[in-house]
Each structure stands twice: as C-alpha cells, then as structure tokens.
C-alpha positions as CSV (number, residue, x, y, z in Angstrom):
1,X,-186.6,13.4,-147.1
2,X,-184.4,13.7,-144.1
3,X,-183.5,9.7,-144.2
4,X,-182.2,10.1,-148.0
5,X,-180.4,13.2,-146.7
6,X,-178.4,11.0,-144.2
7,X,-177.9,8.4,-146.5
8,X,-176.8,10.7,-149.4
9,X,-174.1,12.3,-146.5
10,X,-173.1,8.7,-145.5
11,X,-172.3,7.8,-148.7
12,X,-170.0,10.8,-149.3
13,X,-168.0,10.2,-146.1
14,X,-167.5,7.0,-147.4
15,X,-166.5,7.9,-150.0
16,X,-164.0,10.7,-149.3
17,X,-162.7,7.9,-146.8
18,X,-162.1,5.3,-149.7
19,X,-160.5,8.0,-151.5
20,X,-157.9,9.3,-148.5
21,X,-156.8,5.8,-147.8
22,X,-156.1,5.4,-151.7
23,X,-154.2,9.0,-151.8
24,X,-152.1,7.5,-148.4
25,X,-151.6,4.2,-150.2
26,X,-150.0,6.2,-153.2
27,X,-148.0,8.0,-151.2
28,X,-146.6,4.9,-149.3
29,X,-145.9,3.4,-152.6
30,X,-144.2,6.4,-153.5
31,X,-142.3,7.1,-151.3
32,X,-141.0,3.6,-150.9
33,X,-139.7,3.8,-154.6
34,X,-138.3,7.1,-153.7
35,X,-136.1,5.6,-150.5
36,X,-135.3,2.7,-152.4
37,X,-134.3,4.5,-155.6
38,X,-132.1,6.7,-153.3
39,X,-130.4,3.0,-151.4
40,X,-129.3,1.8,-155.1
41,X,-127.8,5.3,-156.0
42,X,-125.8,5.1,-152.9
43,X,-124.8,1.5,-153.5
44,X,-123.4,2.3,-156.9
45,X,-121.4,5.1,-155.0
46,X,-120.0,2.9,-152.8
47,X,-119.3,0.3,-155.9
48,X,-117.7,3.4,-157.7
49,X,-115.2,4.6,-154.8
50,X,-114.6,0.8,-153.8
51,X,-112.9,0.0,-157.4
52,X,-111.8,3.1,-157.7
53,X,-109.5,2.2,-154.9
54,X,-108.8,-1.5,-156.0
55,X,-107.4,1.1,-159.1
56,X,-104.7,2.7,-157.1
57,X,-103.9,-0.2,-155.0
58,X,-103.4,-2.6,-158.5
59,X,-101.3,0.5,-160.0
60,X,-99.1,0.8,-157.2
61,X,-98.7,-3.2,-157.0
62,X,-97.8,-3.3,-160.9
63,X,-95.0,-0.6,-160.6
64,X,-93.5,-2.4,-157.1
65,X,-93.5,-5.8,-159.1
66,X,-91.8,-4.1,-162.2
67,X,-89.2,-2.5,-160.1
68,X,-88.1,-5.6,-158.0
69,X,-88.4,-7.9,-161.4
70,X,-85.4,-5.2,-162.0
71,X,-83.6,-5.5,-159.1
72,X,-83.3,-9.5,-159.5
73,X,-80.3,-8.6,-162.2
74,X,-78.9,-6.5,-160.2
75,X,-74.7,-7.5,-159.2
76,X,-72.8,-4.7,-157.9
77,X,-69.3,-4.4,-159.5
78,X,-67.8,-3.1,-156.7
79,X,-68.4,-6.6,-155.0
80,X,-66.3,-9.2,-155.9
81,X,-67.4,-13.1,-156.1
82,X,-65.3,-14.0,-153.7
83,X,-66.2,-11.3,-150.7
84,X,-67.5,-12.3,-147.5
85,X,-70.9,-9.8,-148.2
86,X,-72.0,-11.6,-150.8
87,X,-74.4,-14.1,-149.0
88,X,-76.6,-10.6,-148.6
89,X,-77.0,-11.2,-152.2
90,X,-79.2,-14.6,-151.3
91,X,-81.4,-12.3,-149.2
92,X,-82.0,-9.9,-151.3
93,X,-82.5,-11.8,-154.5
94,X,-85.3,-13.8,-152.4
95,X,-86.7,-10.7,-151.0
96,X,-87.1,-9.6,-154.5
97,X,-89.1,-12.7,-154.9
98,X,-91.3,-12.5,-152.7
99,X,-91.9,-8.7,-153.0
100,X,-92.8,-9.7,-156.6
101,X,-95.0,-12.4,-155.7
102,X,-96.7,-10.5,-153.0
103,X,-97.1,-7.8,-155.6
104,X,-99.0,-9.5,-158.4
105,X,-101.1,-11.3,-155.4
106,X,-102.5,-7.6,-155.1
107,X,-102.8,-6.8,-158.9
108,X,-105.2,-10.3,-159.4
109,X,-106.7,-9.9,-156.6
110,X,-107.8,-6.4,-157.7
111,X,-108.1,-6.8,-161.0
112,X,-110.7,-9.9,-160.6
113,X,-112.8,-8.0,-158.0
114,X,-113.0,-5.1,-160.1
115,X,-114.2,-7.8,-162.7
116,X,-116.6,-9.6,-161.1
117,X,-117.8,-7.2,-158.3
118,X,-119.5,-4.8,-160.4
119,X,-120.8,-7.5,-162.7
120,X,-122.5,-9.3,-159.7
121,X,-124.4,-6.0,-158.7
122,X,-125.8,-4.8,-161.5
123,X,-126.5,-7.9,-163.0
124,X,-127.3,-10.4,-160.2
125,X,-130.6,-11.0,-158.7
126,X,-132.5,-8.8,-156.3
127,X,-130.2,-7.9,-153.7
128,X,-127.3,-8.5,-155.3
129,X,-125.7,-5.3,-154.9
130,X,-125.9,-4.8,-151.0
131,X,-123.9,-8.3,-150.9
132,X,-121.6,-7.5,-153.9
133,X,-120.6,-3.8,-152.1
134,X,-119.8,-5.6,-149.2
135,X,-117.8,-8.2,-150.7
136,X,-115.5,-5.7,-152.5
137,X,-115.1,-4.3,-149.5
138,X,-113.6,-7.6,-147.6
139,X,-111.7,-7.9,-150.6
140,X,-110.2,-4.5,-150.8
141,X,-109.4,-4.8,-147.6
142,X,-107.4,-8.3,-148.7
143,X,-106.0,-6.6,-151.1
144,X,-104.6,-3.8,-148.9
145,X,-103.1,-6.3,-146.7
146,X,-101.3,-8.0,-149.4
147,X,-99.8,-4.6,-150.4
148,X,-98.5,-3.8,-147.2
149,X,-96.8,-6.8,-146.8
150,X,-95.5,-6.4,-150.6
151,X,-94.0,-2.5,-149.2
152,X,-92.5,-3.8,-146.0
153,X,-90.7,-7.1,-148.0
154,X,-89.7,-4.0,-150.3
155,X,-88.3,-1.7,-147.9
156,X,-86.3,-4.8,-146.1
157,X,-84.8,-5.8,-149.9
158,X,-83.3,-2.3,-150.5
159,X,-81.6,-2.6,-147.0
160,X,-80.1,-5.7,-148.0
161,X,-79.1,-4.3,-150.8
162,X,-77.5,-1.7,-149.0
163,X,-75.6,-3.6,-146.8
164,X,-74.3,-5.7,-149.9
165,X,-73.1,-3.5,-151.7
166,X,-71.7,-0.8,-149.2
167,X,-69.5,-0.8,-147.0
168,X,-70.8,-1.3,-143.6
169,X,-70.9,2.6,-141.9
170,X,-73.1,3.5,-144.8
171,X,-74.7,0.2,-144.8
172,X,-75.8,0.8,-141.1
173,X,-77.1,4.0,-141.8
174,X,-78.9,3.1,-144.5
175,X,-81.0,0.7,-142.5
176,X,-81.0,3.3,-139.6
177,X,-83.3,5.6,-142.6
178,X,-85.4,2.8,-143.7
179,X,-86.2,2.0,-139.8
180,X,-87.3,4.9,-139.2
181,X,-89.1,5.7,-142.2
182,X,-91.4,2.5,-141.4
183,X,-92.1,4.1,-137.8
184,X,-92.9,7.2,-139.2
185,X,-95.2,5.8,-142.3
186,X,-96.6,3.6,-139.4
187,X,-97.2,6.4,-137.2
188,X,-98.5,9.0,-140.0
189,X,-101.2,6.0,-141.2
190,X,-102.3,5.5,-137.7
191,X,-102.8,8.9,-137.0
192,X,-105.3,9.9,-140.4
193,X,-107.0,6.7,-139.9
194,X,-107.8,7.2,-136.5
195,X,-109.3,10.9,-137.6
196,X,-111.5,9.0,-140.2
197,X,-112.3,5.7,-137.7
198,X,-115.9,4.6,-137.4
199,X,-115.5,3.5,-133.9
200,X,-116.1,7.3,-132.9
201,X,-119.9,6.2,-133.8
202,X,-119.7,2.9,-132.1
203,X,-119.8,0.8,-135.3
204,X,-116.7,-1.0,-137.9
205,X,-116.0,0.5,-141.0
206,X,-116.8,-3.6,-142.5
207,X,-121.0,-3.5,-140.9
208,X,-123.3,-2.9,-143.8
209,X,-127.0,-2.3,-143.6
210,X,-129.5,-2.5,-145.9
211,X,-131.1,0.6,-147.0
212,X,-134.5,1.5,-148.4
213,X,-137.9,0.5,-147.2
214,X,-139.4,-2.9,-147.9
215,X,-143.3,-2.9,-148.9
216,X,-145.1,-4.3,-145.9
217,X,-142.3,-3.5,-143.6
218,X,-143.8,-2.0,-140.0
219,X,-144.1,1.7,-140.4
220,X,-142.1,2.4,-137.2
221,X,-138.9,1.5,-138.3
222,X,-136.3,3.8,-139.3
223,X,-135.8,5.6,-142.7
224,X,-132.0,5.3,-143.8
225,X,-130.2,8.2,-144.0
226,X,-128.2,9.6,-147.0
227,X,-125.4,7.6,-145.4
228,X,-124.9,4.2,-146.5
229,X,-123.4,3.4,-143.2
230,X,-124.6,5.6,-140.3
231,X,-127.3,3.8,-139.4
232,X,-126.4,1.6,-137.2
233,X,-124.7,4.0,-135.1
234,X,-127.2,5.4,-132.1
235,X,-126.0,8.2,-130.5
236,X,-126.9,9.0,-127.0
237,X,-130.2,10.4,-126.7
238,X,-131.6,8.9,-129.4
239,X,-131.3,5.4,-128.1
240,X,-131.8,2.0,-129.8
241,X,-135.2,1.7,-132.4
242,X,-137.0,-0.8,-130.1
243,X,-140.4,-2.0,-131.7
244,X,-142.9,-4.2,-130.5
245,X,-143.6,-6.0,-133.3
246,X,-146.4,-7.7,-132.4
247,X,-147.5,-7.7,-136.0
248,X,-144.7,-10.1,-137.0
249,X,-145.7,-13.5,-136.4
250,X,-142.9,-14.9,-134.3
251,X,-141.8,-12.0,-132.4
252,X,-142.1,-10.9,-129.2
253,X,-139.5,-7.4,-129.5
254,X,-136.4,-6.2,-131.8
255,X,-134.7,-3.1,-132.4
256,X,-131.2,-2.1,-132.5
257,X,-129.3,-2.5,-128.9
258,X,-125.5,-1.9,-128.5
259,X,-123.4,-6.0,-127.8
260,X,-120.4,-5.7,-126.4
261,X,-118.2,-9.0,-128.5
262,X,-117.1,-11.7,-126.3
263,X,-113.5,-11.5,-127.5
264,X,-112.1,-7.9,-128.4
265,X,-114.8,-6.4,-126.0
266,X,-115.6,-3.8,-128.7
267,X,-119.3,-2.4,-129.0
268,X,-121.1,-3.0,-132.2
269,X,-124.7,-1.8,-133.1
270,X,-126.7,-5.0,-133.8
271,X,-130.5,-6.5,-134.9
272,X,-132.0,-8.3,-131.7
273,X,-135.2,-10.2,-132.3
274,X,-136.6,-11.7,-129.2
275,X,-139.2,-14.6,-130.6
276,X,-142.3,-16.1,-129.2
277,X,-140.3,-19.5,-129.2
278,X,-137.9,-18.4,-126.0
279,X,-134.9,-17.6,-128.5
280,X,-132.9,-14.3,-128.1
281,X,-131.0,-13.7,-131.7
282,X,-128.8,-11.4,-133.4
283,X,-127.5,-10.0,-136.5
284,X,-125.8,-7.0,-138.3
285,X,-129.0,-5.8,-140.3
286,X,-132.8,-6.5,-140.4
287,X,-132.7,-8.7,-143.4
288,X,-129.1,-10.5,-142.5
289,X,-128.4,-14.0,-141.6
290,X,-128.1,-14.4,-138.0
291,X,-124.6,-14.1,-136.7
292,X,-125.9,-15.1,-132.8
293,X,-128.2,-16.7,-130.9
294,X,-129.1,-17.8,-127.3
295,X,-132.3,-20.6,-126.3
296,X,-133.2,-18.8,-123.4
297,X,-135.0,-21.7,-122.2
298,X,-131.8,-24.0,-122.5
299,X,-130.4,-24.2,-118.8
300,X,-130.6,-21.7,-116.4
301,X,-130.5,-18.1,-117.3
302,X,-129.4,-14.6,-114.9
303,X,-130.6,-11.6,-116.1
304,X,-128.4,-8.6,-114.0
305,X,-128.4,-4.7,-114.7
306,X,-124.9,-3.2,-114.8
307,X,-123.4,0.4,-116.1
308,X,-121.7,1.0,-118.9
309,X,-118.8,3.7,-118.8
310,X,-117.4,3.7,-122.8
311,X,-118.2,6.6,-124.3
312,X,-120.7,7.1,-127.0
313,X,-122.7,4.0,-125.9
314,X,-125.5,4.4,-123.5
315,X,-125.3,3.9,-119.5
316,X,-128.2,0.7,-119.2
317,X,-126.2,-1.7,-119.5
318,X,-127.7,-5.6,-119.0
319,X,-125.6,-8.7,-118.7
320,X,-127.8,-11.9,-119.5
321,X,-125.9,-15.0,-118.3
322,X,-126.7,-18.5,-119.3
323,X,-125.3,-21.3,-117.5
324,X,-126.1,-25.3,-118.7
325,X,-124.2,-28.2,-117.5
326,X,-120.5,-27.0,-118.0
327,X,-121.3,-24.3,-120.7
328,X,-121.1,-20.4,-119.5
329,X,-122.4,-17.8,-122.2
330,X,-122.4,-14.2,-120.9
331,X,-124.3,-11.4,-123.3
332,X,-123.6,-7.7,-122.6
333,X,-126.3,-5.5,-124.0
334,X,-126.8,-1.9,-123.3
335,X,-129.9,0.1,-123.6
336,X,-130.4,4.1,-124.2
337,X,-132.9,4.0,-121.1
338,X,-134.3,2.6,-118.3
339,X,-137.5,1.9,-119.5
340,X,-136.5,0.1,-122.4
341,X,-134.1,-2.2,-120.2
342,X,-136.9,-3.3,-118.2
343,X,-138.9,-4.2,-120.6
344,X,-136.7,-5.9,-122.2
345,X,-135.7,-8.0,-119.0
346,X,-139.1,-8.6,-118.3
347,X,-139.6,-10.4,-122.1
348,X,-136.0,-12.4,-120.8
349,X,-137.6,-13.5,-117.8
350,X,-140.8,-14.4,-119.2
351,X,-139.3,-16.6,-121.8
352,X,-136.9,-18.2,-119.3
353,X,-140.2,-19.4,-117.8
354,X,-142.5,-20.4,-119.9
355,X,-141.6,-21.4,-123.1
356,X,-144.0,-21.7,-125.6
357,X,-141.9,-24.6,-127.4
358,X,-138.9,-26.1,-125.6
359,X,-135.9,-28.3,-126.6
360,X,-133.8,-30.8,-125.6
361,X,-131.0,-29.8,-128.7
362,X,-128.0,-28.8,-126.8
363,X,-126.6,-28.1,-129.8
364,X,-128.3,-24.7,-130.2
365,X,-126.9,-23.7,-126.8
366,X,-123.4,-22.8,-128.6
367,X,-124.0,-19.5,-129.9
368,X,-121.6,-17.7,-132.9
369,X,-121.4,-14.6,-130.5
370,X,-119.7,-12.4,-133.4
C-alpha cells in the first residue's frame, strides 16, 4: 500500500511539473506576441510622423518653386536696358533657376518616399518595416538638405534682386537684413535642435534598433522600451547588457559597449560579439549587418585600460590596438565597470593566443570601423 502511495504522489508531481512548464511556455509565447505587437505599433508611429514631415517639407518646396517660377518674369521698369545694374539681372534670373530646381528636387524626393516607404512596410516581407522606417528617415533627412539649400539660393536671389533694382544705399541694406536674418535662423535652428539632440544619451538621431523579442532569443537580453530609440543609450549605472552567451554556437561574449568612431571621435552605443573564431565584431543592433570587425589573431594585438572623461559614457575605458606589417587599427571601447572590462580583456587576450581557427587573409584585417 505504501509503494502505490509513492508512486500515486510521484505521478502527481510530475504531473503538476509538466503542467507549470506548459503554463511558463504560454506565457513566454505571450508575452513575445505582446512585445512584438507593441515594436510594430511603434514602427507605424514612426512611419506616420516620418511622412507626415516629408508633408510639410514637399508643401513648403511647392510654394518656394511657384514663387521663384514668378520671379523669372520679373523686369523692373525703373531699370533701363542700357544701365550698368543690369548684369544683376543674370544672377538673379539663374538663382531663380536653381532655387526652382533645388525646389522640385525636394518635392520628388518626398513625394516618391512617401510613395514607396509606407508601401514597402506594410507590404514587404518580414522585417520590412524596421528597414523601410529607417530608410525614410535617411531620405527625410535628404530631403531636408535639399530644402535648405533651395531657402539659402532663395534668400541670395531676392538680394540680387534688390540690388538690381534699387539704388545701392537701399540695396546695401537690404542685403545687410537678409544677412542677418540667415545668422539668426541659423542660430535659432541650432539652439532647438540642440534642446531635442540625441547625443545627450550618447546615441545619433539616424541608429535604429530592432524592437520586440524573437522566439528562442536568450532570456537575458533586454526588453525594449516604449521608445523606439532609447535603447541603445546606457546610462551610467546601468552599464552595457553584457551576456555570456555560451548558448549561441559561435560566441564567446556580446552585449552593448560604448565605441568611440575613429574619425569624428563621437561615442555611439553598439552590438559587440566576440566569437569562438578569434574575431571581435560590431554593429548598430542585434540582428544588423556588421558595420566592423577586427581578426584578433591577425598581427599583433595590445590590449591597454584608459579613462574616459565625456560625460554620460562610463569611466572603463579600453583601447585594443592591432598592429600588422604597416597597418595600425586602434578600437576605443568603454565599459560601465571594472569587472566587466576585465573580463572582457581577458576573452581579448585569450583569442589573441590561441585561436581556434586562424587565417592568413589580410584582407579581413581592414576593418569598416563606422
């Protein structure tokens, strides 16, 4: 009697275990269609404000061109043919030109992104809309540059214009109003964008991430936000997400450090993955192409702490410096502790040693440090 007692209570406990890992499995379902339900709601946000402003920008750019298609018939009467000021009519009449030119660049440019962009989100593939958001974005940003450069050939034809057709005190102080009106709009722009910059967070207003979680992803990794593009910043304190993710084949660590770019020495949040194969690589998002990479095991590699002093980047700092034959590559990484710089520098080191498959391709030396 007591031995089918026990086995009666070992089947229930076996039971009640089968049925909690099914009730956790149906939560980690669900709540993976919840996060990634939330990602594609905040995508089509993004999609909504991004042609919203493609709008403006292509309304603004259609009145500009209208009003300097105008100004190409313009002749002053008080001019005659034969005075000395009318070669300011050449300039302006090409200014006018170009303004309208630059003009309806911006409207098609706009008008085919607003077009195409939305169709490629919602009706492309799997994945399609992270990359289509993005792309709107690089061309709104086109777009804007266009515009500007439409404005400023604007502002310089109306000074022309003044100084052909009056005479040249008023002329003079004409163009002294239009000077400084460009200063001021220059100044005014600078100022609200600088109140509304990303780099207070340490990232660019053009790094996307993806959002959501994938099924099968490690559990330790982040949950996104309700931000689309917060999460690559990592305040102090909170420091980089460093996993071990030993149960990835390939990988020895990753997590998000802060790289300092080899050019404009600004600090971005990105991706490293550190593999089995001695290769140290980088990119703007777990699932994005890689934008960098160094062979650790190519040449001979110096691995050196340092400090960092920008603000709202962490103090462990590391400087990994590969030298082979006449090539130099320095990498400045920075780390929100102690602890997680060492570890990392002892992975470095370890691959530098003893790589598990080396090359002789020196080809793969040349990193795209972006």
């Amino acid at each position: 009697v007591n031995s089918v007692s026990n086995n009666h209570s070992e089947n229930e406990g076996d039971l009640l275990i089968y049925f909690a890992e099914k009730m956790i499995q149906a939560n980690v379902h669900s709540t993976q269609t919840m996060v990634n339900q939330r990602a594609i709601e905040i995508r089509m946000r993004e999609l909504e404000l991004f042609t919203a402003n493609l709008g403006v920008v292509a309304s603004l750019a259609a009145f500009f061109a209208e009003t300097s298609l105008e100004s190409l018939y313009i002749e002053p009467e008080t001019v005659a043919k034969d005075d000395p000021k009318n070669h300011f009519s050449i300039l302006c009449w090409t200014l006018s030109a170009v303004t309208i030119s630059l003009n309806l660049m911006t409207l098609l440019v706009s008008i085919f992104t607003m077009l195409h962009g939305p169709a490629m989100a919602i009706r492309g593939p799997a994945g399609s809309m992270p990359l289509a958001v993005s792309r709107i974005f690089v061309q709104r940003k086109f777009a804007l540059k266009l515009f500007w450069a439409g404005l400023l050939a604007k502002v310089v034809q109306a000074a022309a214009l003044a100084a052909w057709r009056y005479p040249p005190q008023v002329a003079a102080a004409v163009a002294a109003v239009f000077i400084c009106f460009m200063f001021a709009t220059a100044h005014c722009i600078r100022r609200v964008t600088k109140k509304f910059s990303f780099k207070q967070f340490g990232l660019r207003r053009e790094e996307f991430i993806e959002i959501g979680l994938t099924p099968g992803a490690p559990s330790a990794g982040p949950i996104s936000s309700a931000s689309s593009n917060v999460q690559n910043y990592i305040p102090p304190g909170n420091g980089p997400v460093v996993n071990p993710t030993k149960s990835v084949p390939g990988q020895l660590l990753s997590g998000w450090l802060m790289k300092e770019s080899s050019f404009l020495k600004r600090w971005n949040s990105r991706f490293f993955i550190l593999t089995t194969q001695g290769e140290l690589k980088w990119s703007t998002s777990t699932t994005a192409p890689t934008r960098g990479n160094m062979v650790l095991y190519n040449g001979h590699v110096d691995v050196a702490q340092r400090s960092i002093s920008s603000p709202l980047i962490p103090h462990f700092g590391l400087v990994i410096t590969q030298r082979h034959n006449n090539h130099v590559i320095e990498l400045n990484v920075s780390f929100d502790s102690a602890e997680e710089r060492a570890r990392w520098t002892q992975a470095i080191l370890d691959s530098t040693r003893s790589p598990n498959l080396p090359s002789t391709d020196q080809s793969s030396f040349l990193p795209n440090s972006r």
